[in-house]
C-alpha positions in Angstrom: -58.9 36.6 28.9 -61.2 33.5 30.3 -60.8 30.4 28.0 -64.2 30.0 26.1 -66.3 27.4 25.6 -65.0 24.0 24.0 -65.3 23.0 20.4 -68.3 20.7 20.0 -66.9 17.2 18.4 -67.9 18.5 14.6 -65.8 22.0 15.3 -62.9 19.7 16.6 -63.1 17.6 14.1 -62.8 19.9 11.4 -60.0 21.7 13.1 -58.0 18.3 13.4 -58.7 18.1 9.1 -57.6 21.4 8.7 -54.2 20.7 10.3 -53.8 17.5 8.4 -52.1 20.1 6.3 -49.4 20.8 8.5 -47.2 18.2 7.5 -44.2 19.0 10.2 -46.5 19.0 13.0 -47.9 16.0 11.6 -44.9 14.3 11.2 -43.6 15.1 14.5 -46.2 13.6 15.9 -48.5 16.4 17.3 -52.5 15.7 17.8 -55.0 18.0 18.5 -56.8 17.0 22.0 -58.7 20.0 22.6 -59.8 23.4 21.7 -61.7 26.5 21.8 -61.2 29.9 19.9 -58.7 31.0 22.4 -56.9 28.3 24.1 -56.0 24.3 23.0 -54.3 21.5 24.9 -52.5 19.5 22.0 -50.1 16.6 22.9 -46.8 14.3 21.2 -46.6 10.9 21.9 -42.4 10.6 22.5 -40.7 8.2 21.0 -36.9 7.6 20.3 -37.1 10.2 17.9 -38.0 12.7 20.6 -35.2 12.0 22.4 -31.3 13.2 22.8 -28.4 11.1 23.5 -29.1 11.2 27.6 -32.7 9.6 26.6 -34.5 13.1 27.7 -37.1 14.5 25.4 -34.7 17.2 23.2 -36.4 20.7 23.6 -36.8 21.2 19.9 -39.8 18.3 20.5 -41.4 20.8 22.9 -41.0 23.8 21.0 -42.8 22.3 18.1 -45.3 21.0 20.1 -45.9 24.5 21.7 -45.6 26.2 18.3 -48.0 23.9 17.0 -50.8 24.7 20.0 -50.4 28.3 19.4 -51.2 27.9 15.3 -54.1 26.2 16.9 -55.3 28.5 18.6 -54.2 31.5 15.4 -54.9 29.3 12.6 -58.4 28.6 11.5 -60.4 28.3 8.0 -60.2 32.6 6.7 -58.0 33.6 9.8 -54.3 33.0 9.3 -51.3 33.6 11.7 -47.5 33.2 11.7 -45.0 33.2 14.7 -43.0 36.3 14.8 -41.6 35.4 17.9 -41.1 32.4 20.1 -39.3 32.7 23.5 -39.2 29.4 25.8 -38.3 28.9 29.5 -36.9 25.0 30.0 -37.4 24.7 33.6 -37.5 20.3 33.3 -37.3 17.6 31.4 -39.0 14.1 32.1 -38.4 10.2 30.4 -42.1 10.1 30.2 -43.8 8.8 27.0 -46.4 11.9 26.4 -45.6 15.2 26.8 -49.0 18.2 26.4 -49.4 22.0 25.3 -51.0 23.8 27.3 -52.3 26.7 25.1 -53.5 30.1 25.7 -54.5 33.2 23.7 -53.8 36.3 26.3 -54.1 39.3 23.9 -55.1 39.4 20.1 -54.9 42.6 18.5 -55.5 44.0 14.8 -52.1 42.6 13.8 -50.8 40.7 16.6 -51.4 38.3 18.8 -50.0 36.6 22.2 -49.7 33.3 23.5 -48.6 31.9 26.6 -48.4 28.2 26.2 -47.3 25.5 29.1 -45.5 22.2 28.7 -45.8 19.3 30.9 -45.5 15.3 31.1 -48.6 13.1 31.8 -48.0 13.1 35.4 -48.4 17.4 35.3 -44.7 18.5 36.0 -43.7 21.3 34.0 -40.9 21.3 31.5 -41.2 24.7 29.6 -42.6 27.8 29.2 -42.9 29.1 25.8 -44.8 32.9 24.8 -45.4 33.1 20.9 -46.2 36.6 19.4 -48.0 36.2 16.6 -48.7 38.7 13.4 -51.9 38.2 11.7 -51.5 37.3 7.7 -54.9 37.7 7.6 
């Protein structure tokens, strides 16, 4: 699939309100940077929260970060989606401050979807791979 057009500022605002809702993402500190109807770049500030006893960004912070750019990309006002399955790849981990998702929609079918979504710092090395499978609620 190419990656369509971007979400004017009004589209992308609206999608950011209707993740407000998403209180775990929220929480977590995940943000909505940009979008279209099959692909999103989302990103987490790190803080010590983020980060394991080595000072490293614990993979739990990336997999909800990635989850939460897939439901980007699934979730939107009258379309609804839930992960069914969520595999990730670590290949790195970095002591950098911002970490982004790197979002995807590669197939979505009458039930299902699928999601290839890429993790990096802000200097562009790669820390995980994740693929979500998702099945359509709606």
């Amino acid at each position: 699939m190419n990656k369509t057009e971007k979400l004017n500022d009004k589209e992308l605002e609206e999608l950011r309100k209707f993740f407000e809702n998403d209180h775990f993402a929220m929480n977590a500190g995940c943000r909505i940077d940009e979008a279209g109807s099959d692909w999103s770049v989302c990103s987490m500030n790190v803080t010590d929260a983020h980060r394991n006893a080595f000072g490293m960004i614990m993979g739990g912070a990336m997999v909800t970060l990635a989850d939460f750019a897939a439901a980007v990309i699934g979730n939107r006002p009258g379309k609804y989606t839930t992960a069914n399955s969520v595999t990730t790849t670590f290949v790195g981990n970095t002591k950098s401050d911002k970490i982004f998702a790197n979002a995807v929609l590669k197939r979505d079918g009458r039930s299902t979807n699928y999601i290839e979504v890429e993790i990096t710092d802000d200097k562009g090395k790669q820390l995980a791979f994740v693929t979500v499978l998702g099945f359509h609620l709606s």
